[in-house]
Backbone as numpy.savetxt, mean C-alpha at the origin, in Angstrom:
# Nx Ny Nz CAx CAy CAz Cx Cy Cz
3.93 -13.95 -5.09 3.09 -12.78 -5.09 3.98 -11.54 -5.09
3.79 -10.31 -5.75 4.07 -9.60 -5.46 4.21 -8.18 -4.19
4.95 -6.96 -4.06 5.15 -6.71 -2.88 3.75 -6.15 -2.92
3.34 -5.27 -4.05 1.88 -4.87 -3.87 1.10 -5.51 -3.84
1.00 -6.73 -4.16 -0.34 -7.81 -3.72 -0.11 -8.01 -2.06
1.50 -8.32 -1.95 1.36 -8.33 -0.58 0.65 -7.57 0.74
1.12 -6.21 0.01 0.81 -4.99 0.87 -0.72 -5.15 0.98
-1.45 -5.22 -0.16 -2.94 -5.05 0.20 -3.81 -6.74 0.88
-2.84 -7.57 0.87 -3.25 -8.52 1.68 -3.16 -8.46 3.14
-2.35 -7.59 3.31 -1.19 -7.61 4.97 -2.99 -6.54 5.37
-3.32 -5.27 4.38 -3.81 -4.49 4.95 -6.04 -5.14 5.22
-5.60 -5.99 3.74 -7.22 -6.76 4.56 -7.28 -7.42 5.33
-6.02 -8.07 5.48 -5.96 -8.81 6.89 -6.15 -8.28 8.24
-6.44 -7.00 8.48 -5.96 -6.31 9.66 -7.33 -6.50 10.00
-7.59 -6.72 11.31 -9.56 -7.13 11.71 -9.61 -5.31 11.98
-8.72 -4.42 12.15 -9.27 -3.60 12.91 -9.41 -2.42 11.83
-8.78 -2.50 10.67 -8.92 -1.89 9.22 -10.05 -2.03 9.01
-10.45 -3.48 8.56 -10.84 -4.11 7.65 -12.42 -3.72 8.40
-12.53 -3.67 9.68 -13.70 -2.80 11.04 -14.42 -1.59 10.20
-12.96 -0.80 9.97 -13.61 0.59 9.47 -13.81 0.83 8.05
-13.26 0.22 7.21 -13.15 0.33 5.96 -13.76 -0.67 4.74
-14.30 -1.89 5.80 -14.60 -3.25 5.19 -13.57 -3.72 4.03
-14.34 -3.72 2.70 -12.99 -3.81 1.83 -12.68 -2.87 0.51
-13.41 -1.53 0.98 -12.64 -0.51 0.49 -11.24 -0.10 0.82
-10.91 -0.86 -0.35 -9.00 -0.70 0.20 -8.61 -0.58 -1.43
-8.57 0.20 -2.01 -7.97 0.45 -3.65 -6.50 0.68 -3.68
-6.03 -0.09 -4.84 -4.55 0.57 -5.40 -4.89 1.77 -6.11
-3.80 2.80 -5.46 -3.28 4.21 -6.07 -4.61 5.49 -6.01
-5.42 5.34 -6.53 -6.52 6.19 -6.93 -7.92 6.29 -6.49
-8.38 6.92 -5.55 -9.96 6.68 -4.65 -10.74 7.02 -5.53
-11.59 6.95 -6.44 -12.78 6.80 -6.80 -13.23 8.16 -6.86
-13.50 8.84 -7.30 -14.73 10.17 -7.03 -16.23 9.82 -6.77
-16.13 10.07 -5.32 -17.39 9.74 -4.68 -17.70 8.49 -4.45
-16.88 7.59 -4.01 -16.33 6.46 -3.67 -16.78 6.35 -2.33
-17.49 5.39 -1.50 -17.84 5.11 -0.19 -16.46 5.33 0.75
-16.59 6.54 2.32 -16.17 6.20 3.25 -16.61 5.91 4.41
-15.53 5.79 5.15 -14.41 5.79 5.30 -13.63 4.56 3.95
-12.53 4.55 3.82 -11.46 4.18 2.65 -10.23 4.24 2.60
-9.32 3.43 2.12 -7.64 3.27 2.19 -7.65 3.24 0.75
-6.58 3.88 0.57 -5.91 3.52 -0.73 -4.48 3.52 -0.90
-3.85 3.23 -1.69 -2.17 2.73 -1.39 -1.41 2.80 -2.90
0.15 3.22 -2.65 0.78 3.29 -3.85 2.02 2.49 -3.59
2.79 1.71 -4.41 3.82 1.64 -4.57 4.96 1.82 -5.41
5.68 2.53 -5.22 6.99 3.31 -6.03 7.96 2.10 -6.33
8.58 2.03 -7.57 9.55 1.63 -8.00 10.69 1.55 -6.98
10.85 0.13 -7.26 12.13 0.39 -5.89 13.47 0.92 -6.48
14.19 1.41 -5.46 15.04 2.05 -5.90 16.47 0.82 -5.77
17.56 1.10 -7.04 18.75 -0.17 -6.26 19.36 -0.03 -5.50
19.75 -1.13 -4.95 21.02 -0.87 -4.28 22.40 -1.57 -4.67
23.14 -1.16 -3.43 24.65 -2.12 -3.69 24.97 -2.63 -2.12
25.82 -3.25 -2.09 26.50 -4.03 -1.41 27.91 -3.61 -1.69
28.97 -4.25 -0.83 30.50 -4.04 -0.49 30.72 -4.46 -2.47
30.44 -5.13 -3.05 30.75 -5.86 -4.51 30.10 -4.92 -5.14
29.46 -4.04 -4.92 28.58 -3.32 -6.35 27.26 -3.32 -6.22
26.49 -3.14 -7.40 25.01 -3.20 -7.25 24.81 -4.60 -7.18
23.25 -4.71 -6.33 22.88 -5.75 -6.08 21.45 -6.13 -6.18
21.12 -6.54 -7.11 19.77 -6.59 -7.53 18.85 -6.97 -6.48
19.00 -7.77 -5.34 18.58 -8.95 -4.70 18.19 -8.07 -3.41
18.70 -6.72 -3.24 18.21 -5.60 -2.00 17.45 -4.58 -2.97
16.15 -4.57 -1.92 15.09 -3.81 -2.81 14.46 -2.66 -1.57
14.56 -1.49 -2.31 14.00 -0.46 -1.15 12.84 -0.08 -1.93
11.42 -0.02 -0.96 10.24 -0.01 -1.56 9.78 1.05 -1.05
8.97 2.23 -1.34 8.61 3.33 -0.91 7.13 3.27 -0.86
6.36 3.42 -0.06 4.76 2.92 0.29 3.94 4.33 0.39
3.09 4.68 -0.04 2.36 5.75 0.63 0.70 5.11 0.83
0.46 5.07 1.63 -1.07 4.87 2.45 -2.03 6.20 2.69
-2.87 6.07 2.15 -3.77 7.61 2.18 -4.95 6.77 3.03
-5.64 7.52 4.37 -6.73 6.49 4.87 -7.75 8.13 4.34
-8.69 7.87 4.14 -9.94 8.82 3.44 -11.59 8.42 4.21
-11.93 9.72 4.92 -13.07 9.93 5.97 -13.36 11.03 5.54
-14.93 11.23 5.74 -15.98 12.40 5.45 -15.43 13.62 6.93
-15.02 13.03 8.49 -14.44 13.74 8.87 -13.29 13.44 9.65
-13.17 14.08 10.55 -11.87 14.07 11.02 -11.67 12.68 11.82
């Protein structure tokens, strides 16, 4: 599976999310006029890295942004 399949599995899994949001949980983009409360989530290209030898394909830095979306505060 991938890290973004992962991510949105890790986040329906949560009983206490999943409480407020049921399973409004979208990749990247909320809907216009889309039921809340709501999560939505992005993931960025990882960036490479290296190791003591050079680059190293096999270390992956993943950059996440989580937006949670409510009528109020």
């Amino acid at each position: 599976m991938s890290f973004e399949g992962d991510l949105r599995t890790h986040l329906s899994g949560d009983s206490t999310l999943a409480g407020h949001v049921a399973a409004r949980i979208t990749p990247v983009i909320l809907e216009q006029g889309a039921a809340l409360p709501a999560v939505s989530y992005g993931v960025f290209p990882p960036d490479p890295h290296n190791n003591l030898d050079g680059p190293d394909d096999s270390l992956r830095l993943y950059r996440v942004q989580i937006d949670c979306w409510a009528s109020s505060f």
